[in-house]
C-alpha positions in Angstrom: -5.4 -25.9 64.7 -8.2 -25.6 62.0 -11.4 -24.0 62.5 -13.4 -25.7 64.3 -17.4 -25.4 63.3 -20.9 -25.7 65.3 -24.1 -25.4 64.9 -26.5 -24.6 67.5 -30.2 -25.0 66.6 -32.5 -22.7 68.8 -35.4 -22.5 66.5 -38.8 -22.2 68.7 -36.9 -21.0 71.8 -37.8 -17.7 73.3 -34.9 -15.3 74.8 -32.4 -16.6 77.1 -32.1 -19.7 75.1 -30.9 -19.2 72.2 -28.3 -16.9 73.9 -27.4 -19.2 76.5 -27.0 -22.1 74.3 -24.8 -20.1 72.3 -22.7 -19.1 75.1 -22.0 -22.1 76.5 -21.2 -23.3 73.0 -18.8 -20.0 72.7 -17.1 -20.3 76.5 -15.8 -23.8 75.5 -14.3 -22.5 72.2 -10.5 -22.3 72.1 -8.4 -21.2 69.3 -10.6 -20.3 66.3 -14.6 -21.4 65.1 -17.2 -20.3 63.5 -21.1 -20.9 65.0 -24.1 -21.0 63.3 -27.3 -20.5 65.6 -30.6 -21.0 64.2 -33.1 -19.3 65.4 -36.8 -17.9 64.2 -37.3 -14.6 64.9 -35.2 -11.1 65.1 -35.5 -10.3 68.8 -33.6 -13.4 69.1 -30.8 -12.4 66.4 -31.0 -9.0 67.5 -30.0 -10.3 71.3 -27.8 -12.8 69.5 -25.7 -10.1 68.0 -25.3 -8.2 71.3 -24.2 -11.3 72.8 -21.3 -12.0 70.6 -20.0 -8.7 69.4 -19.5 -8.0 73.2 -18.0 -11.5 73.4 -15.7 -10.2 70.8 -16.6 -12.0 68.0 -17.4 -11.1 64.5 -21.1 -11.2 63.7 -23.0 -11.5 60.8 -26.6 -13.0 60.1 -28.9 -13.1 57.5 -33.1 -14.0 57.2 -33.8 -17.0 55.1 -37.5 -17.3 55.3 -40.1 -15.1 58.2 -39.5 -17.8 60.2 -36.0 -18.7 59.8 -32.7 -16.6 60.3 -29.1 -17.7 60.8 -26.7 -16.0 63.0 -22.9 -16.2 62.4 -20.3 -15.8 64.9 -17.0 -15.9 64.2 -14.0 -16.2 67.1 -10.1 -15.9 66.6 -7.3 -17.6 69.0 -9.6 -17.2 71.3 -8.3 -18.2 74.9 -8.9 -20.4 77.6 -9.1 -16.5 80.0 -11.4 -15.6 77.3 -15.2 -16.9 79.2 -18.1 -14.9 79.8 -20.2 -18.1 81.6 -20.3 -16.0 84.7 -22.0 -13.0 83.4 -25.6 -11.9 83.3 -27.6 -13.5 80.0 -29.4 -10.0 79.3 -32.8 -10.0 77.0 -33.7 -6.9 75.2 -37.4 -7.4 73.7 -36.4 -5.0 70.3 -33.7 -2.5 69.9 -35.2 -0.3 67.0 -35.8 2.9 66.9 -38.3 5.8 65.6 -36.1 6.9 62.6 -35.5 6.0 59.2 -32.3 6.1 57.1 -32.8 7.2 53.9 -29.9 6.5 51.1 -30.2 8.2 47.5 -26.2 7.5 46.3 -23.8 4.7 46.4 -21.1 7.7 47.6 -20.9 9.5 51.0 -19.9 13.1 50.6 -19.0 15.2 47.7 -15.6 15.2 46.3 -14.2 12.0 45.4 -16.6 9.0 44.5 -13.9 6.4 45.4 -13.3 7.8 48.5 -17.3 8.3 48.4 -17.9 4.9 47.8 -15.2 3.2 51.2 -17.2 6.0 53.5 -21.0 4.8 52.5 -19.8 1.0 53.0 -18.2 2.3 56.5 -21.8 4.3 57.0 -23.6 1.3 56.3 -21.1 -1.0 58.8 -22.0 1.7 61.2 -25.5 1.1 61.3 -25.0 -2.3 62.2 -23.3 -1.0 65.3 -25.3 0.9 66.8 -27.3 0.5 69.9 -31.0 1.3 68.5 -31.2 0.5 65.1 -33.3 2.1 62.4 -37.2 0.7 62.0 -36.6 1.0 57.9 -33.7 1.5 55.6 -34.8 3.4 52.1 -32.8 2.8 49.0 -33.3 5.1 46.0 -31.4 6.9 42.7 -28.4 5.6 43.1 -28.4 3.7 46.6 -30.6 1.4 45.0 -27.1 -0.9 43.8 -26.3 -0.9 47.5 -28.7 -3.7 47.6 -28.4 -5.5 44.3 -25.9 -7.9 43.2 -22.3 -7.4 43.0 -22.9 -4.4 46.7 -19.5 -4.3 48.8 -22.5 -3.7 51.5 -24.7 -6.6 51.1 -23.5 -8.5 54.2 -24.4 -5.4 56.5 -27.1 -4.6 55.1 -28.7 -9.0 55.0 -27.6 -8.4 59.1 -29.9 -5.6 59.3 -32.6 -7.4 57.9 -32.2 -10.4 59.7 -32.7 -8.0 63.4 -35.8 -6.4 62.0 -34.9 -3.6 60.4 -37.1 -2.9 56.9 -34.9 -3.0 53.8 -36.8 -1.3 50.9 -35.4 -0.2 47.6 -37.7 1.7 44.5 -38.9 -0.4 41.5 -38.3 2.4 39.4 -34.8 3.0 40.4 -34.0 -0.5 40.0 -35.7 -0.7 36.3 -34.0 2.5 35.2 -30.5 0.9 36.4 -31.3 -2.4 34.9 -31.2 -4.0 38.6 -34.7 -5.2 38.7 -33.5 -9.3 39.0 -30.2 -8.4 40.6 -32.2 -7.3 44.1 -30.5 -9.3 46.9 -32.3 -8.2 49.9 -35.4 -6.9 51.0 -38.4 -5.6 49.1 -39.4 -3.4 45.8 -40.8 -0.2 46.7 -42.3 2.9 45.2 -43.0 6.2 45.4 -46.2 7.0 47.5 -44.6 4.3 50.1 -41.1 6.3 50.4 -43.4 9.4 51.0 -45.5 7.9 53.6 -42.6 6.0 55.1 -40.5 9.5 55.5 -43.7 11.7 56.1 -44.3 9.0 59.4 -41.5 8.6 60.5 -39.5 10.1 63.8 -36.3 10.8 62.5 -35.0 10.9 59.0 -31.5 10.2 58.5 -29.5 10.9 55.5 -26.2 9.9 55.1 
C-alpha cells in the first residue's frame, strides 16, 4: 500500500483541537501516512509533538511565518491495535525552560572531528527530545554552520523553532565563514546580545 497523505488545517484553534483533530485523523491510519497539521502558534506544535512522538510517530515541524507553522507526522505499518482514541487529550500551556544552550563548534568532544561531527547532530536530536526545552539556542565560531545551508541538523534544529525555542546565530561568525546568505533558520545576532542572553539566563548549557 502507498503512503497515504492528509492534511489537517487547525489554524485559529486553541489546545485540544488541533490535537484532537489530529488524532482522530492518526487513529484511522492503517499501514503507512504522512500528516500535515496547520496550526498558528507553538504551544500548539509543542503539544502537537507530544502527541505524536508518544503515538509513535516520527515528528518534525517547521515555522513558516509568526503566524503559521506546519507540523509533520509520519506513521509506519501502523496497525489496526495501534489507537490511542481512548486516551486523555492532555494540554501543556509551554514546555520551555530557564536555560540556554550555547554551541561554539560543529564537533562534540575532542578527539576525532568525524566522530565529533555524528555526536553534535545526535546532541542536537536530543534537544528535540526532551521534556522542557531550552528558551534560546546560541550559535557561534564554528556552530554558526549548524544553521546555514548544507547543516545535517537543520531539520532538528527548524523543529525547535517551530515550538518556541529562540534560534540565534552571530553576524560576525557568519561573515567571517562566508555564511551570511546561507542562514536557514532563525535570526543574526551579535555580541552584546549573546552576553546579555547568557548573563540572564538560568542555566547555560554547553555541549
Amino acid at each position: 500500500m502507498s503512503e497515504q497523505k492528509y492534511t489537517v488545517d487547525a489554524r485559529g484553534e486553541q489546545c485540544p483541537i488541533p490535537v484532537v483533530k489530529t488524532k482522530k485523523v492518526l487513529d484511522g491510519i492503517r499501514g503507512d501516512a504522512e500528516i500535515t497539521v496547520l496550526v498558528d502558534n507553538e504551544t500548539a506544535v509543542q503539544n502537537l509533538t507530544r502527541m505524536g512522538k508518544h503515538a509513535g510517530a516520527e515528528v518534525s515541524s517547521v515555522k513558516k511565518s509568526d503566524k503559521e507553522f506546519h507540523v509533520i507526522m509520519k506513521v509506519r505499518d501502523r496497525q489496526p491495535d495501534e489507537t490511542s482514541v481512548s486516551e486523555e487529550v492532555k494540554c501543556i500551556p509551554d514546555v520551555k525552560g530557564d536555560f540556554v544552550i550555547a554551541v561554539d563548534t560543529a564537533t562534540m568532544g575532542r578527539g576525532n572531528d568525524e566522530l565529533g561531527k555524528v555526536l553534535m547532530k545526535g546532541f542536537i536530536f536530543a534537544v528535540t527530545q526532551l521534556e522542557t526545552l531550552p528558551e534560546t539556542i546560541l550559535f557561534y565560531n564554528g556552530g554558526a554552520t549548524l544553521t546555514t545551508e548544507g547543516s545535517d541538523s537543520l531539520e532538528d534544529i527548524k523543529s525547535l523553532e517551530a515550538q518556541g525555542v529562540t534560534i540565534k546565530t552571530c553576524g560576525t561568525c557568519l561573515n567571517y565563514y562566508g555564511l551570511t546568505d546561507k542562514l536557514e533558520v532563525g535570526e543574526v545576532t551579535n555580541m552584546y546580545d549573546i552576553t546579555e542572553t547568557l548573563a540572564k539566563a538560568g542555566k547555560v548549557v554547553k555541549p
